[in-house]
C-alpha positions in Angstrom: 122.9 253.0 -47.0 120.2 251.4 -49.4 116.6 252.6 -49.5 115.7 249.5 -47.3 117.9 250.4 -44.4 116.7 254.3 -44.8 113.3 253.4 -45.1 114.0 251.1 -41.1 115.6 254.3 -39.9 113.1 256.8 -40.6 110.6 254.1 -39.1 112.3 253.9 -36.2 112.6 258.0 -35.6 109.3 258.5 -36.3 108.3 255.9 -34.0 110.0 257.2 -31.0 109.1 260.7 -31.2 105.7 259.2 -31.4 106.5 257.5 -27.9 107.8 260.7 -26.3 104.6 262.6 -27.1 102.5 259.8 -26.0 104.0 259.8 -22.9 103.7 263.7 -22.2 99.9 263.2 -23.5 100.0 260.3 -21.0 101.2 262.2 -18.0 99.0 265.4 -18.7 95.7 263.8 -19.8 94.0 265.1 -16.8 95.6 268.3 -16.6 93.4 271.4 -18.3 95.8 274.1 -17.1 98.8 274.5 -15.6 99.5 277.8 -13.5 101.9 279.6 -11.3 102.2 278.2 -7.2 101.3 282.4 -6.7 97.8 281.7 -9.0 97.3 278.5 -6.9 97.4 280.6 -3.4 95.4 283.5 -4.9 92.7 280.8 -6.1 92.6 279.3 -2.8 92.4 282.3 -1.0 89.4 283.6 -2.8 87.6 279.8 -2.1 87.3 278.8 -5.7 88.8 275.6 -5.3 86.7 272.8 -4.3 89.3 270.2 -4.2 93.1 269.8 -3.7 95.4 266.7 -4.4 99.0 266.9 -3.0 101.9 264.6 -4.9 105.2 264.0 -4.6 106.5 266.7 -7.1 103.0 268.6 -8.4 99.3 269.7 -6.8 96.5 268.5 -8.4 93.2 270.1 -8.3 89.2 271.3 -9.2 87.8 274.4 -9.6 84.2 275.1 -7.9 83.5 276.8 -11.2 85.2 276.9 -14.2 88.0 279.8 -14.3 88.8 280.6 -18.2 87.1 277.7 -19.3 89.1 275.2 -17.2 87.6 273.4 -14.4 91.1 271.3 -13.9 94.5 272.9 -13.1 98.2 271.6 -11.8 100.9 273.6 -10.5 103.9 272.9 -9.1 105.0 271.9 -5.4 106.9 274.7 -3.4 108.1 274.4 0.6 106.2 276.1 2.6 103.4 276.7 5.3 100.8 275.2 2.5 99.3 272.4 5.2 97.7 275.6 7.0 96.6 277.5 4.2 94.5 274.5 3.1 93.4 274.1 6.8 92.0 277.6 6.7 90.1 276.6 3.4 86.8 275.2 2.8 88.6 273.2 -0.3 89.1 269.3 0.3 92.1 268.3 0.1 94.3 264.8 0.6 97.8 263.7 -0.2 98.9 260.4 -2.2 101.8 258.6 -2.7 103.2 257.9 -6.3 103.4 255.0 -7.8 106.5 254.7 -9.7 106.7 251.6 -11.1 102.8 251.6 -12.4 103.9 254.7 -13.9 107.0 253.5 -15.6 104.8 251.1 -17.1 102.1 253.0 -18.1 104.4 255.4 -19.8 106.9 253.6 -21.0 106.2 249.6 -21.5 102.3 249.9 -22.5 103.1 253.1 -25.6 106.0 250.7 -26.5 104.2 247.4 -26.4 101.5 249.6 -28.8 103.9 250.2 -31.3 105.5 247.2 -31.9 101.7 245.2 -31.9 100.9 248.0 -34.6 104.1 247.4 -36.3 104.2 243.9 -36.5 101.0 244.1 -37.9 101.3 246.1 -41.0 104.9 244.5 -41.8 103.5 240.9 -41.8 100.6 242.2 -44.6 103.1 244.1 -46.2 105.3 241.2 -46.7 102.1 239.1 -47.3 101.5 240.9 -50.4 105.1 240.8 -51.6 105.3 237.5 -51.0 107.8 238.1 -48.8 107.7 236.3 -45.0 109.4 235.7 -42.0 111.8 233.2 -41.2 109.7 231.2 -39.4 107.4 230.9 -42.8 110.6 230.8 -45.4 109.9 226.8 -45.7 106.3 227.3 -47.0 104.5 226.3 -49.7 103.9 229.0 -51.9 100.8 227.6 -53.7 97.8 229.4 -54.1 94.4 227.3 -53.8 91.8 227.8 -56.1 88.4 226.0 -56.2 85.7 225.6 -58.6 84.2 229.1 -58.0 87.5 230.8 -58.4 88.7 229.3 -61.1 85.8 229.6 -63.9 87.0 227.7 -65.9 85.3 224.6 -67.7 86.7 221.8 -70.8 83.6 224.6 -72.7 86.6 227.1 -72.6 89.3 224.9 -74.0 88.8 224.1 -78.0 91.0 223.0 -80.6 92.9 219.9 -79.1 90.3 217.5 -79.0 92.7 214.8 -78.1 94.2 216.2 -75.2 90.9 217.1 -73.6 89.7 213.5 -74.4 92.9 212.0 -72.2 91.9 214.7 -69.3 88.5 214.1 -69.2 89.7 210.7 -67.3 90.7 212.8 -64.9 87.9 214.4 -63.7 85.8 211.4 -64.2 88.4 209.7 -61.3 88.1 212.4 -59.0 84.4 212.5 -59.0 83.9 208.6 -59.2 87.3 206.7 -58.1 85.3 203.5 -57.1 84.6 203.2 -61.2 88.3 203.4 -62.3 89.0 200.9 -59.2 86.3 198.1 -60.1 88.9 196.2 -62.4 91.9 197.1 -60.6 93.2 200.5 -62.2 94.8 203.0 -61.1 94.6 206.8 -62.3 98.2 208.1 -63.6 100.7 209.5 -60.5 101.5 211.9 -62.5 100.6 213.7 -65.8 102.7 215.7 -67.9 101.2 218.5 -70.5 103.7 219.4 -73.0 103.7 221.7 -76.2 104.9 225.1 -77.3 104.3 228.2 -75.3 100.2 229.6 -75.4 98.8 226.1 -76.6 97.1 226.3 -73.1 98.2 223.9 -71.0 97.5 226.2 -68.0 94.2 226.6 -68.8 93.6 222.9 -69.1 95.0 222.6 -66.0 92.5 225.2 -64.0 89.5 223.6 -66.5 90.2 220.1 -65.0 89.9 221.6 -61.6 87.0 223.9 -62.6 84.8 221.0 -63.8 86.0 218.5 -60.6 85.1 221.2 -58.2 87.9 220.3 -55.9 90.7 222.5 -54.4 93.3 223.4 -57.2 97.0 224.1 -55.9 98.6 226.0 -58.7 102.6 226.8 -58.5 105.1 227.6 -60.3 108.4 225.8 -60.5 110.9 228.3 -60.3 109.0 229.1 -56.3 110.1 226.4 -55.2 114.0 227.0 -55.2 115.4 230.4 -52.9 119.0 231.5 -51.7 118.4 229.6 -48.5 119.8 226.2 -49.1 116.8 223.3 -47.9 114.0 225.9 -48.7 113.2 224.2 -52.0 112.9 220.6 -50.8 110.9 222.2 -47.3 108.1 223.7 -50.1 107.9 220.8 -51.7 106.8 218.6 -48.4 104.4 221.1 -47.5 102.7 221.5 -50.7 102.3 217.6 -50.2 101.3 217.8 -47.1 98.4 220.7 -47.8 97.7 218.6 -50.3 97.1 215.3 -48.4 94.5 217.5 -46.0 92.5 218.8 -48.5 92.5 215.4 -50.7 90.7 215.0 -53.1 92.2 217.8 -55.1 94.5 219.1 -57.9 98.3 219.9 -57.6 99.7 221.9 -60.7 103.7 222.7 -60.8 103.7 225.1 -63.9 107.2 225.3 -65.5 108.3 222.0 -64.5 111.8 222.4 -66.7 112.8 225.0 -63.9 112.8 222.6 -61.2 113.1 219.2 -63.0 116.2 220.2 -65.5 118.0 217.3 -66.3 120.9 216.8 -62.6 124.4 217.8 -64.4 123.6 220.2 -66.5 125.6 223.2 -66.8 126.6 222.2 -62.9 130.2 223.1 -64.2 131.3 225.1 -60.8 128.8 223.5 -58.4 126.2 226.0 -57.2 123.1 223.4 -58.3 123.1 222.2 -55.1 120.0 223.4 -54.0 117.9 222.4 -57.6 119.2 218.7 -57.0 117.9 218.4 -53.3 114.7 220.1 -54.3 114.3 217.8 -57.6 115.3 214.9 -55.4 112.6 215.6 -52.7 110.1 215.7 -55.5 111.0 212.7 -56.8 110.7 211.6 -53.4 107.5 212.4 -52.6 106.2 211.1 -56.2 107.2 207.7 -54.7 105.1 208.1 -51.3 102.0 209.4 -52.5 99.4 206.8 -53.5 96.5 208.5 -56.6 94.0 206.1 -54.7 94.2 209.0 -52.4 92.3 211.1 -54.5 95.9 213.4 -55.2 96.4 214.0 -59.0 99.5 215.9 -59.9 99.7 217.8 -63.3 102.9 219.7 -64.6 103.4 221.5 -67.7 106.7 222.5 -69.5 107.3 223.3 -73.2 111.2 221.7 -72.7 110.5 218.5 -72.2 113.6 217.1 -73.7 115.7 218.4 -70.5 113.5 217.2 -67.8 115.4 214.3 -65.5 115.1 211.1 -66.9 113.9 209.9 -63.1 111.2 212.3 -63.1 110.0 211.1 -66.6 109.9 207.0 -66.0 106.8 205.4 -65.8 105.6 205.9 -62.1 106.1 209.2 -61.3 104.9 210.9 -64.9 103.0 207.7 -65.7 101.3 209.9 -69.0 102.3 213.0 -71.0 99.6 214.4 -73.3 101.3 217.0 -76.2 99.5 220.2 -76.3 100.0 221.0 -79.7 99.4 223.9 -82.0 95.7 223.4 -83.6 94.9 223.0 -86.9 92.5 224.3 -89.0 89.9 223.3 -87.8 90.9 223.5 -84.0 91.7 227.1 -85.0 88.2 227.6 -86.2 86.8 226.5 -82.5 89.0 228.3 -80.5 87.8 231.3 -82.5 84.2 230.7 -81.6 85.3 230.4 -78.0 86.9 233.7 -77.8 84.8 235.7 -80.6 81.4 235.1 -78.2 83.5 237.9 -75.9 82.7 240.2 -78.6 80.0 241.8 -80.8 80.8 240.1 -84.1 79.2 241.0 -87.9 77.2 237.6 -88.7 79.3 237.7 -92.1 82.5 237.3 -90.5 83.9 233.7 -91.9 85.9 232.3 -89.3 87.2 229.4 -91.5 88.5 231.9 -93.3 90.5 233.7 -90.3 91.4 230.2 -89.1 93.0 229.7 -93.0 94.7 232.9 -92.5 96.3 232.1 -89.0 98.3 228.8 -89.8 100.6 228.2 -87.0 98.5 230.4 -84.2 98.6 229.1 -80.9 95.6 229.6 -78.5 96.8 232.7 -76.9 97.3 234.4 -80.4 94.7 233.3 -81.5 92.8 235.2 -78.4 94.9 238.2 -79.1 94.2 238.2 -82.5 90.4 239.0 -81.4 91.2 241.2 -79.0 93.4 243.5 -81.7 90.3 243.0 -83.9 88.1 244.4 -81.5 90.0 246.9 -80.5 90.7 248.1 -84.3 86.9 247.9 -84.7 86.5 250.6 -81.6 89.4 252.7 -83.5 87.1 253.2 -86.2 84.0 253.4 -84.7 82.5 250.6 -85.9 79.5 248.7 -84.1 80.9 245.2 -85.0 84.1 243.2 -85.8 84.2 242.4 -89.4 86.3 240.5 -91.4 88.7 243.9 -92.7 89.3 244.4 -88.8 90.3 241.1 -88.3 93.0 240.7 -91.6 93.8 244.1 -90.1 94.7 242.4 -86.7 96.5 239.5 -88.5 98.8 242.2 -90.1 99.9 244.2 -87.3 100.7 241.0 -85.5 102.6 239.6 -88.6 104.5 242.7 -90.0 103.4 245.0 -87.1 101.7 248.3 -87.2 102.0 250.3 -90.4 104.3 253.5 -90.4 103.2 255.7 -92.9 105.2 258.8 -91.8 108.0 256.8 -93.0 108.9 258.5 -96.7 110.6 256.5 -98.9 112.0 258.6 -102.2 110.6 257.4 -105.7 113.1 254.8 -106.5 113.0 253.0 -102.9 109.6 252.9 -103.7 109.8 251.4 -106.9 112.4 249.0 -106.0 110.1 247.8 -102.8 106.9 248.0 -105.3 108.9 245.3 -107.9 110.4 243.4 -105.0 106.6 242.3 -103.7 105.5 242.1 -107.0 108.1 239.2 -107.7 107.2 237.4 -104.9 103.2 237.4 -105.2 103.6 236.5 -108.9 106.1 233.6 -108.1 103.1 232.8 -105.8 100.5 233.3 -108.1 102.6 231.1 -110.4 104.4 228.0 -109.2 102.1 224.8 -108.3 101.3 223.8 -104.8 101.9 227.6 -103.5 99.5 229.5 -101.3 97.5 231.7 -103.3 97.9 235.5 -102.6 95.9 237.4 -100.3 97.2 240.8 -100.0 100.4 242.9 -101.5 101.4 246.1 -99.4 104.4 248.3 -100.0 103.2 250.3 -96.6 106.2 250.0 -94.0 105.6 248.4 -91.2 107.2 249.1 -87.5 109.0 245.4 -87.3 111.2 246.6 -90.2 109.6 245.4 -93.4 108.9 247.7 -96.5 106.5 246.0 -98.1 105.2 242.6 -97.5 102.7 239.8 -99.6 100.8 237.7 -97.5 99.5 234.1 -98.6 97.0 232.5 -97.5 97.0 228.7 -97.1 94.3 226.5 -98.5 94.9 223.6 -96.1 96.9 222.7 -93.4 100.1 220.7 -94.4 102.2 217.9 -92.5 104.2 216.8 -95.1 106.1 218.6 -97.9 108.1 217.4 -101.4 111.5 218.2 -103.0 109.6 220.0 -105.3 107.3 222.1 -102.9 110.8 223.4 -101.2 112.4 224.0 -103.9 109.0 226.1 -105.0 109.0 227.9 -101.9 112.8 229.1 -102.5 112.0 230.4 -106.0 109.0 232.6 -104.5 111.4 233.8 -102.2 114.4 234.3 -104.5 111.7 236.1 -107.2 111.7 239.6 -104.9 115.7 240.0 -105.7 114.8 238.5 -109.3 112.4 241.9 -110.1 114.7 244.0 -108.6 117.6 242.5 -111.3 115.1 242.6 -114.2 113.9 246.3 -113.5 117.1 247.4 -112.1 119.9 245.6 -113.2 121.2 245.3 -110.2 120.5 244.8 -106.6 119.6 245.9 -102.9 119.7 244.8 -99.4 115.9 244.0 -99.3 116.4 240.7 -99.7 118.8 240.0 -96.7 115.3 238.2 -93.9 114.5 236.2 -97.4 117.7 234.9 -98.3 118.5 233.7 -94.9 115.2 231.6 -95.3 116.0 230.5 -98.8 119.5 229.7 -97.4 117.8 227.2 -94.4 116.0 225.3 -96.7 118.4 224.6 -98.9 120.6 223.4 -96.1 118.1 221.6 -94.3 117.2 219.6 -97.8 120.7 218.7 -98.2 121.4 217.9 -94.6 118.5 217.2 -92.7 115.8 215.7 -95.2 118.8 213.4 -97.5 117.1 214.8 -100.6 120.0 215.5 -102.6 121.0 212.9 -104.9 124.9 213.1 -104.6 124.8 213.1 -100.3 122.7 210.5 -100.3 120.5 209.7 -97.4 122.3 210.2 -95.1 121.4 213.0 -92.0 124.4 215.0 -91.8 123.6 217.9 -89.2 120.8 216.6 -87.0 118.2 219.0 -85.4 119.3 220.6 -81.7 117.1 221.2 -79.1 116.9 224.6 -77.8 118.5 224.2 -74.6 119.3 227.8 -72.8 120.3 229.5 -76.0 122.8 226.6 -77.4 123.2 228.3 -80.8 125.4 230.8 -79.2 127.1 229.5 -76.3 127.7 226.1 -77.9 129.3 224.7 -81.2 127.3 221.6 -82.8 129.5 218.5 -83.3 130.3 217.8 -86.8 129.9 214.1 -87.6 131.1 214.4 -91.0 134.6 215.2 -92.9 135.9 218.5 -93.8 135.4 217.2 -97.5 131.8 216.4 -97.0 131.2 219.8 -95.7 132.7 221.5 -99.0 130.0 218.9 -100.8 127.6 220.5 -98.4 128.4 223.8 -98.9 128.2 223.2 -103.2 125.5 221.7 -103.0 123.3 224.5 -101.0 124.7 227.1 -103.4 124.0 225.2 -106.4 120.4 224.6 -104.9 120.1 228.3 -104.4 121.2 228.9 -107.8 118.8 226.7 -109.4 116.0 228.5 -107.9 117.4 232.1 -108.3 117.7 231.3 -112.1 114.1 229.6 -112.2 112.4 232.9 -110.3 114.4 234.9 -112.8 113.2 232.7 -115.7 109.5 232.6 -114.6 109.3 236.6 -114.0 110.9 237.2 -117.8 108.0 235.0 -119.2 105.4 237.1 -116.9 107.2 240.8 -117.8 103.8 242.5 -118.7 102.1 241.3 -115.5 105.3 242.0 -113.3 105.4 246.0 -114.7 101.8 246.3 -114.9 101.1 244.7 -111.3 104.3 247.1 -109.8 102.8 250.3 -111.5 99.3 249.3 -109.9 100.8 248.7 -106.3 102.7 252.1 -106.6 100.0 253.7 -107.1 97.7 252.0 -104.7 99.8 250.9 -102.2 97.8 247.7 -101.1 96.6 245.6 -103.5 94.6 242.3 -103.7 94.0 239.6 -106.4 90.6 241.4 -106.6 92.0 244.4 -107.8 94.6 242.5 -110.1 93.2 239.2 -111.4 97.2 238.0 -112.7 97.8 237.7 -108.6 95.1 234.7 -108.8 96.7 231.3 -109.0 96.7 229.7 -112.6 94.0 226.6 -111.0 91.6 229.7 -110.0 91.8 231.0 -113.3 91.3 228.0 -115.6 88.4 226.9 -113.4 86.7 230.3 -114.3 
């Protein structure tokens, strides 16, 4: 028996004991005392009864004053001469007739009817907050409605994707003035589809659009729609329409699209999908019946948008998708403002510089970040964020948090001090790379020893032969210490080679940079369908010869750089042993503290 079925039982125990002693309060509510027939007679005898009520199976009656504290008693009926004995008191008496099917009820039909009403009751709002619900409800929208008030959320609260909020500004504009988009014949979009990696904010432009419309907002997700009961899915989606079309103008937002618009076929290998295809079908449905002059927009939002049904994508249903991308620099720097005016900031803080530290930071990392900052100010005791708290924040949410009860012996130590020291003078030294910002040989709880940190000048789209192949030395130039000081090597290098290892296989068969493969792409980039890397093998276009090609030609690219980090860290020997003994003895070092760390361009302009 399962915890649900015990938890029914015990209810149902409970409830019917709670029956039987509301019936026994219900049949002796009037009754103060019960006493012996022999009490009754000796009572009556002495006159201090005043009244007398004869039943069926019990006398009722009232004392002329109270007797113990009682002024009501009941006893028992026996057979006997008790008409005269009454007829020689002064007590009044009478004899009624019981009704047995009023009592019934009373006792048994009205304490049962109770129950169940109170019952019912607290089920339905404990299943209400589950988000359970009865059968009758099991085809209902699950959407919740929010409106302006309840959102609080305005376009002032979404920064650093300028161009998105530009397209969705339309939106708003339609809802509050459709007559303007109508005067030349144009129609709003059916449907609008956000797209972009996970925490860009597409929900939040989503609730902004309906925060700054001020019309009802109905906000689901797409995996609610689909249940074990087969129809359930395609019911939701006609009542979410049909809500909709009552409260019209308004909003309707299917978060997660990919899990109810996947692509029909899919992994349907044994059947089973059944249910996804009819629900996807009824949407697609209802896409066609609805018409936007109604005052009905419909936004989704998925970050897989390459497995979404080709029908749901065609030009009217999701007439317009608008990428949500990660922001740049300078939409960085704006989402910081938005989220640092949460907090009581130092007026030094640079946020360019934080948003130059953060490359690749989507919103919701971004808002972290300042959260961890303003948390590791509070740690401290400090009265404002400053700028250590926030490279502090950047750090545990790179490398994690720091683990100093970790002790390594001396020659771990050394080793991890002249494997960081490689690669922040391989920084330091090779053109185009980001210039150093810190050098650490603290351990930190995602499993690094010791890690440099670079900060980028500018935000890059494109990138050279020669900036790749720059970016492998640096990595490469941690093992390269460790062979110079050593002589030999250690597993420290394992998370960098496999990055050294990806670029040289994606210049050679991704890019066509190498000059003996030509241009042509030889393993093209898969999406990342449901974990494909593992549960799929990639078809090979090319011959088993071409792959040996491939393969020389990634280890002779990795060999190239390993030999050119080596090279560049024999020429810089003095720096390399003076900037390990330093970080050894420091632990954290900056180019501050160790001007060789600056880059060369720093140094000749000084």
């Amino acid at each position: 028996m399962d915890k649900q079925q015990q938890y029914h039982t015990w209810y149902f125990i409970a409830a019917f004991l709670a029956l039987l002693a509301f019936q026994s309060w219900l049949s002796t509510a009037s009754v103060t005392e019960r006493i012996p027939y022999s009490t009754f007679l000796e009572h009556l005898e002495a006159d201090r009864i005043a009244t007398v009520t004869v039943r069926a199976e019990q006398i009722e009656g009232r004392y002329r004053d109270p007797v113990g504290g009682n002024t009501h008693f009941v006893t028992n009926i026996v057979p006997g001469d008790l008409t005269s004995r009454l007829e020689r008191s002064t007590a009044e008496f009478d004899g009624t007739v019981q009704n047995t099917i009023l009592a019934m009820v009373l006792s048994w039909v009205v304490p049962i009817a109770l129950i169940l009403f109170v019952w019912l009751y607290v089920f339905r709002r404990f299943a209400e907050r589950q988000g359970l619900g009865g059968m009758m409800n099991v085809g209902k929208s699950k959407a919740k409605v929010y409106v302006e008030r309840d959102t609080g959320v305005t376009f002032d609260d979404v920064a650093g994707v300028d161009e998105a909020k530009a397209e969705l500004k339309e939106i708003v504009d339609f809802l509050k003035e459709p007559e303007k988009f109508g005067r030349l014949g144009a129609r709003i979009p059916k449907g609008i589809l956000l797209t972009g990696p996970p925490g860009t904010g597409k929900t939040l432009f989503a609730r902004a659009i309906a925060g700054e419309a001020g019309v009802p907002f109905f906000s689901i997700s797409g995996s609610e729609f689909v249940e074990m009961f087969v129809g359930v899915g395609a019911a939701r989606v006609r009542d979410l329409f049909d809500q909709a079309r009552k409260a019209a103008p308004c909003i309707i937002f299917i978060d997660e699209l990919d899990a109810l618009g996947k692509r029909r076929g899919i992994g349907n290998f044994g059947g089973g999908h059944d249910e996804k295809e009819q629900t996807l079908n009824q949407l697609l449905a209802e896409l066609d019946g609805f018409d936007p002059r109604e005052g009905i927009v419909l936004l989704a939002a998925t970050n897989r948008p390459e497995i979404l049904d080709p029908a749901l994508m065609r030009a009217g249903r999701f007439d317009r998708q608008v990428v949500v991308d990660r922001p740049d620099k300078t939409g960085r720097a704006a989402i910081l403002r938005v989220h640092l005016r949460k907090v009581t900031v130092d007026p030094a803080l640079d946020i360019e510089a934080v948003a130059g530290l953060t490359p690749g930071f989507t919103g919701a990392e971004l808002a972290n970040l300042v959260n961890e900052a303003a948390i590791q100010a509070t740690r401290r005791g400090g009265e404002r964020v400053n700028m250590t708290d926030v490279t502090q924040a950047i750090e545990r949410i790179v490398a994690g948090m720091e683990r100093k009860g970790r002790l390594l012996n001396a020659r771990e130590r050394e080793t991890v001090a002249w494997h960081e020291m490689g690669h922040a003078l391989a920084a330091a030294t090779l053109p185009g790379a980001d210039p150093v910002h810190k050098v650490s040989i603290i351990p930190r709880t995602i499993g690094a020893l010791g890690y440099t940190m670079t900060r980028p000048t500018e935000d890059r789209f494109l990138i050279t032969r020669s900036e790749l192949e720059n970016r492998m030395v640096m990595l490469l130039a941690g093992r390269a210490a460790e062979e110079i000081r050593f002589n030999e090597v250690s597993t420290g290098a394992a998370d960098d080679l496999v990055r050294a290892t990806d670029i040289a296989r994606q210049i050679v068969t991704r890019f066509g940079m190498h000059e003996d493969l030509g241009q042509a792409v030889l393993e093209p980039e898969r999406g990342g369908f449901l974990g494909d890397d593992r549960t799929h093998f990639s078809p090979r276009d090319h011959s088993e010869a071409t792959a040996r090609e491939v393969d020389l030609a990634v280890r002779g690219l990795l060999d190239a750089a390993y030999a050119r980090a080596l090279a560049l860290l024999r020429e810089r020997a003095n720096d390399l042993k003076a900037g390990a003994t330093l970080l050894l003895e420091r632990e954290t070092i900056t180019p501050e503290d160790f001007p060789p760390l600056r880059p060369k361009s720093a140094e000749a302009a000084e």
